[in-house]
C-alpha positions in Angstrom: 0.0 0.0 0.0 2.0 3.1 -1.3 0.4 6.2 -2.7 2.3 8.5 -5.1 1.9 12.4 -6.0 3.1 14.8 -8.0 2.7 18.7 -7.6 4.1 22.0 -9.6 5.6 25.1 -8.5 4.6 28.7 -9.7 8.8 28.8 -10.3 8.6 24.9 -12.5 9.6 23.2 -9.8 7.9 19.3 -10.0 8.3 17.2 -7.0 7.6 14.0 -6.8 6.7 12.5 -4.0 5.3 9.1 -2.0 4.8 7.0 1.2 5.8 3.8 1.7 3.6 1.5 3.7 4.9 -2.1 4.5 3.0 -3.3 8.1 4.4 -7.4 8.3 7.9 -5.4 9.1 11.1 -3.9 8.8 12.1 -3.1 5.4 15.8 -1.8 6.8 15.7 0.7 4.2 18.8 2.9 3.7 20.3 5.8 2.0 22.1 5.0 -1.5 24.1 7.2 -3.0 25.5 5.7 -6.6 27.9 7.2 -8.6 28.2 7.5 -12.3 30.1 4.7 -13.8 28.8 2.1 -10.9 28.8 -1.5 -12.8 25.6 -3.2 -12.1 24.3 -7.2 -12.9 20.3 -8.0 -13.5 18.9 -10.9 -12.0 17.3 -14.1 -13.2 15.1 -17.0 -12.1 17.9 -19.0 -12.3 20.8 -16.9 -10.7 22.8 -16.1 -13.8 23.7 -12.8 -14.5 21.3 -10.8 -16.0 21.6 -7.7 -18.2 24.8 -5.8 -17.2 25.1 -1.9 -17.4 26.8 0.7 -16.3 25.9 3.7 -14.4 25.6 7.2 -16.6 23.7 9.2 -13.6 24.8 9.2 -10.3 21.9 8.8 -8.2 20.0 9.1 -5.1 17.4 6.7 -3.3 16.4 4.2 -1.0 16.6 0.5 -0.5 14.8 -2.0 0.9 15.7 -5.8 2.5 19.9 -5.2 2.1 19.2 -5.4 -1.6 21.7 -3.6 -3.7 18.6 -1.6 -6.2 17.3 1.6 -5.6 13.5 1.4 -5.4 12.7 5.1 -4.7 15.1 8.1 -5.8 16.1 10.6 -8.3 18.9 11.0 -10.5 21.3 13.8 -11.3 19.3 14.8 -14.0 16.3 15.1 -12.1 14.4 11.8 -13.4 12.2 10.2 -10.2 10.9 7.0 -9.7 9.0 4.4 -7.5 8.2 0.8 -7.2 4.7 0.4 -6.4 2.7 -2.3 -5.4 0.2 -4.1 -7.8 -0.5 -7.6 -6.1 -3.2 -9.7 -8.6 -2.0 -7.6 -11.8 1.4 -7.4 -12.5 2.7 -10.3 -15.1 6.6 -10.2 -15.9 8.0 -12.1 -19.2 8.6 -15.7 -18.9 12.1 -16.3 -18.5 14.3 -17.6 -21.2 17.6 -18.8 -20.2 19.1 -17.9 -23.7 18.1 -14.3 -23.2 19.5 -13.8 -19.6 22.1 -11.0 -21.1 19.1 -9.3 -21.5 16.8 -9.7 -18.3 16.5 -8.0 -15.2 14.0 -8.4 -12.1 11.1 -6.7 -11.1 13.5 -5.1 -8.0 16.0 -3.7 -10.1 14.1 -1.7 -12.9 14.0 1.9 -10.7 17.7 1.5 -10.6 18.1 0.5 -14.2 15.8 3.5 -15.3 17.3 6.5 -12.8 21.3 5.2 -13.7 20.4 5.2 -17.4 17.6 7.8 -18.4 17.4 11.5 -17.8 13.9 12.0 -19.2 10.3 9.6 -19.7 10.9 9.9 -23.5 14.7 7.9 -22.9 13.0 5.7 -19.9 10.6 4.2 -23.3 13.4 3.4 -25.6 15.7 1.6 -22.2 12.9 -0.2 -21.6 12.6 -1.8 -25.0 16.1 -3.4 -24.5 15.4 -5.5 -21.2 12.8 -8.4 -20.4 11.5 -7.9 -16.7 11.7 -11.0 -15.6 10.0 -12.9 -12.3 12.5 -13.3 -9.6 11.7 -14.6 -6.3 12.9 -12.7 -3.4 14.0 -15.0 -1.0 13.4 -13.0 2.2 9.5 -13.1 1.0 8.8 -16.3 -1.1 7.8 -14.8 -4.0 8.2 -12.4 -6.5 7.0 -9.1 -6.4 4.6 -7.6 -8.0 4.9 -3.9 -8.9 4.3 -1.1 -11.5 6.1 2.0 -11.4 5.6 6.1 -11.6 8.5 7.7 -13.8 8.6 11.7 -13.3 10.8 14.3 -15.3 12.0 18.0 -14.5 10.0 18.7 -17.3 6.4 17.8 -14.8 5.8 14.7 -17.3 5.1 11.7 -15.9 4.2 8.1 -16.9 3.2 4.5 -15.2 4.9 1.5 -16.4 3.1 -1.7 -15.9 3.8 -5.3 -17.0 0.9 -7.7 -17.7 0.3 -10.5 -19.7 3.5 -12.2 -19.8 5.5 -8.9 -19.7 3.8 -7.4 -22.1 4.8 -3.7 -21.4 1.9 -1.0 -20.7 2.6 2.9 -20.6 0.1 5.1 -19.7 0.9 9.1 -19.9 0.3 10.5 -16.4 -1.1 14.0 -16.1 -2.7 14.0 -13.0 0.7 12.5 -11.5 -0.6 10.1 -8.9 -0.5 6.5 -8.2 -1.7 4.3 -6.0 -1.7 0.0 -6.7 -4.4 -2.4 -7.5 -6.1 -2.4 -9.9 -4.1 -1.3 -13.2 -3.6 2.3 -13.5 -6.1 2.5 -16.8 -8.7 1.2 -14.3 -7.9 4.0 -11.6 -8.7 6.6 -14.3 -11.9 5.6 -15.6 -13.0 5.2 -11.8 -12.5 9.1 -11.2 -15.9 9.5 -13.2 -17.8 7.9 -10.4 -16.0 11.3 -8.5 -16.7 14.5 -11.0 -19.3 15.9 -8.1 -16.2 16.7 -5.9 -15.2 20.3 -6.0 -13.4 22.3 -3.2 -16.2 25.1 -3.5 -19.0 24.2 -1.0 -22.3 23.5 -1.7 -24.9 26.8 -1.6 -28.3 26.5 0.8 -31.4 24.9 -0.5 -34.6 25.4 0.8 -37.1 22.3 1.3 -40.8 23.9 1.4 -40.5 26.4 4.3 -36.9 24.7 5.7 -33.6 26.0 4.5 -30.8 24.1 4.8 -26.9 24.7 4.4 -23.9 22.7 4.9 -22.7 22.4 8.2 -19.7 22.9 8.1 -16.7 23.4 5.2 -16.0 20.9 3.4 -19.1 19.9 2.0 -18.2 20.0 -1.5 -16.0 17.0 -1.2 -18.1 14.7 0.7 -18.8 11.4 -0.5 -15.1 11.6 -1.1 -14.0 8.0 -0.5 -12.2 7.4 3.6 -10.6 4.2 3.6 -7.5 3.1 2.7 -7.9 0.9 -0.2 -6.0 1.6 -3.2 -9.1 2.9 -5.4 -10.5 5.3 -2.7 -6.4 6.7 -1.7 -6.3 7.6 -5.6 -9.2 9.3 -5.7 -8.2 11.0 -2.6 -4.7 12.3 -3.8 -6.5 13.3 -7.3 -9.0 15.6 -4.9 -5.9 16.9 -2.6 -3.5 17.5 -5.0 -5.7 19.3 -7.4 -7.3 21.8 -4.8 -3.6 21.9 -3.0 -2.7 25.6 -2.3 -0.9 27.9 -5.0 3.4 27.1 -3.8 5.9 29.1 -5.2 8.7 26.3 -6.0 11.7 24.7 -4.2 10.8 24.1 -0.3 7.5 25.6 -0.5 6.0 23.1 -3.0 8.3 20.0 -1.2 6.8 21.0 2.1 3.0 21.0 0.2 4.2 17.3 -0.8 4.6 16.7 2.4 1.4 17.8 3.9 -1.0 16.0 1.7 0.8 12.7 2.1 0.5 12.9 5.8 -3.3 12.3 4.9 -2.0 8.5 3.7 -0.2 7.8 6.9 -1.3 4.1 8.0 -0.7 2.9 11.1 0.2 -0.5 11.7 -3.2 -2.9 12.5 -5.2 -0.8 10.0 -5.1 -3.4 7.7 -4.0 -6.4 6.4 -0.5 -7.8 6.8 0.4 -5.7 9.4 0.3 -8.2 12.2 3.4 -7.9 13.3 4.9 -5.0 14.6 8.6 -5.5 15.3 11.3 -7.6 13.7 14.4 -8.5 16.3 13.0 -6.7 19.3 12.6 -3.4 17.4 8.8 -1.9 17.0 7.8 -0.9 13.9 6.1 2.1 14.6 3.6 2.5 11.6 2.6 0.7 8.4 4.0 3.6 6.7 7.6 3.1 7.0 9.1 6.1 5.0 8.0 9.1 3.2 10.0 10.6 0.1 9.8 13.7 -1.4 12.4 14.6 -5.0 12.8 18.1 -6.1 13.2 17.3 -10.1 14.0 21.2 -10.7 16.6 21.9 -7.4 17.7 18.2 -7.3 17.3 17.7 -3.6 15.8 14.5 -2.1 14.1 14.6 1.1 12.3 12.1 3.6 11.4 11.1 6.7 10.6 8.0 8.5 7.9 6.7 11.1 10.6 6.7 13.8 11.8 10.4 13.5 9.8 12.9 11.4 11.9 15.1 11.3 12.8 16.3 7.9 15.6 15.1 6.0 17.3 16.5 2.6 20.1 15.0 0.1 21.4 17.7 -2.0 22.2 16.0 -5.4 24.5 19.5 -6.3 26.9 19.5 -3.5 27.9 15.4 -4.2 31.0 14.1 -6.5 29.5 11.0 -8.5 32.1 10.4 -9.5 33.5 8.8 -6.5 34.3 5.0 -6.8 31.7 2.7 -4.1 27.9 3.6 -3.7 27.8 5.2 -0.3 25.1 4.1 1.9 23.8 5.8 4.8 21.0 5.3 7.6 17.7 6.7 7.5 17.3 7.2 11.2 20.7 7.9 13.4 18.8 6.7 16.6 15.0 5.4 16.0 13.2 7.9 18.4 11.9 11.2 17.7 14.2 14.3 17.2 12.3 16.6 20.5 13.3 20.0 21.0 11.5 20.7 24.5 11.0 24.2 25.0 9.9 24.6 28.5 10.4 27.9 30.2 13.2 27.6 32.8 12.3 28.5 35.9 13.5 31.5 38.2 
């Protein structure tokens, strides 16, 4: 469960930006910082070495499970992209063992896209030279089923989806949001069951001799869809970021971001697969492990996690990728909550 947004400056800046919700446990996320020239291997069903490529973008992202792939970041050129879930739908290409130069797995194509593409127009033509491929992840028993948002400086944005036997799907993205099951195609014509919603409230009407007006603000979104199901959290950030406030670029529209994914914040026991809450003695703290936020125009990358919300920022300007290892660094110093108590002292 993962919901994606996009939102636009009044100076062109386009962030991208997205939660991360995982409730069975830990994902041990980090920090990856890749440099340009960083050799990379794709994997296979059968553990031969896949499609092997080199790095042209350094880039910035997170990790999940101690895996070596990037599945949420943004490159030096200021290309995002996510892995999102899409349990039921997503369909990779049959592996063939006499095209395992060529394959990759499902956890390796953000990686593959943000170290070789700068725009979506170059993520199309990278993507017709791999087969994505089903790998099983060992940690989880299976293999994992995603689709993925790609975002540009330029504010375009597309989903990538594999169904059918790989058969690739790319859908033009306007609205910039994503959510997971069903296919995006089915998300969008859902939103006509949703045209009433508007931000402007809904005027008096008298009945006979009553009149009666809305009680409260608000009322011109209700019926807008509460729980936390994929169809109802995409109709949601479609209502929130199109009736977000005006932001004048950089920090302004990152801290917008921000804001209207706290509304996607799940806690862990809200629903399914969140059973357990803590992997070797540690709590997790929220179904929502991590939230992301990348600045396409400024090139800074910011999050923060369910164990410190405090605000974090990567500034892709200031680094040297051209350094030799991929740096990796911890999301959270110490898991607790960066408090500034401000008490009065007493006299």
């Amino acid at each position: 469960m993962c919901t994606g947004i996009t939102l636009k400056g009044a100076d062109g800046t386009v962030v991208y930006g997205r939660t991360c919700e995982w409730g069975a446990f830990d994902l041990k996320s980090k920090v990856l910082i890749v440099p340009r020239n960083c050799e990379m291997t794709g994997s296979t069903p059968e553990n031969k070495p896949g499609v092997q490529w080199k790095s042209l973008y350094g880039l910035v992202g997170l990790d999940a499970l101690n895996k070596p792939s990037i599945i949420d970041g943004i490159n030096e050129k200021g290309l995002a992209c996510g892995a999102f879930y899409l349990p039921g739908f997503a369909e990779y290409k049959t592996y063939a063992p006499k095209e395992a130069e060529k394959s990759i797995g499902e956890l390796e194509v953000v990686h593959y896209i943000l170290s070789t593409c700068k725009t979506v127009e170059e993520t199309h033509e990278a993507l017709k030279q791999v087969n994505v491929v089903p790998v099983i992840l060992k940690e989880l028993g299976f293999v994992l089923p995603f689709h993925y948002m790609v975002t540009d400086a330029t504010g375009r944005s597309i989903v990538i989806e594999y169904v059918n036997n790989g058969e690739l799907k790319l859908y033009e993205n306007p609205l910039g949001v994503i959510t997971n099951a069903p296919p995006f195609d089915w998300h969008l014509t859902n939103l006509r069951n949703y045209i009433n919603l508007s931000a402007v409230a809904v005027p008096p009407k008298k009945l006979e001799s009553i009149q009666l007006a809305p009680l409260g603000a608000g009322s011109g979104l209700l019926g807008l869809p509460g729980d936390f199901t994929p169809p109802s959290r995409f109709v949601r950030a479609i209502a929130f970021t199109q009736t977000a406030r005006p932001t004048k670029g950089d920090l302004d529209t990152v801290k917008e971001v921000f804001r209207i994914l706290d509304n996607f914040n799940l806690g862990v026991g809200l629903a399914e697969g969140s059973d357990i809450h803590s992997i070797d003695g540690d709590p997790l703290l929220a179904s929502t492990q991590w939230t992301t936020a990348a600045d396409t125009k400024n090139l800074v990358f910011y999050y923060h996690t369910c164990w410190n919300r405090r605000l974090r920022r990567i500034d892709l300007k200031t680094l040297d990728f051209n350094m030799e290892e991929v740096t990796s660094i911890p999301l959270d110093e110490k898991r607790e909550e960066d408090l500034k108590d401000i008490t009065p002292a007493q006299q």
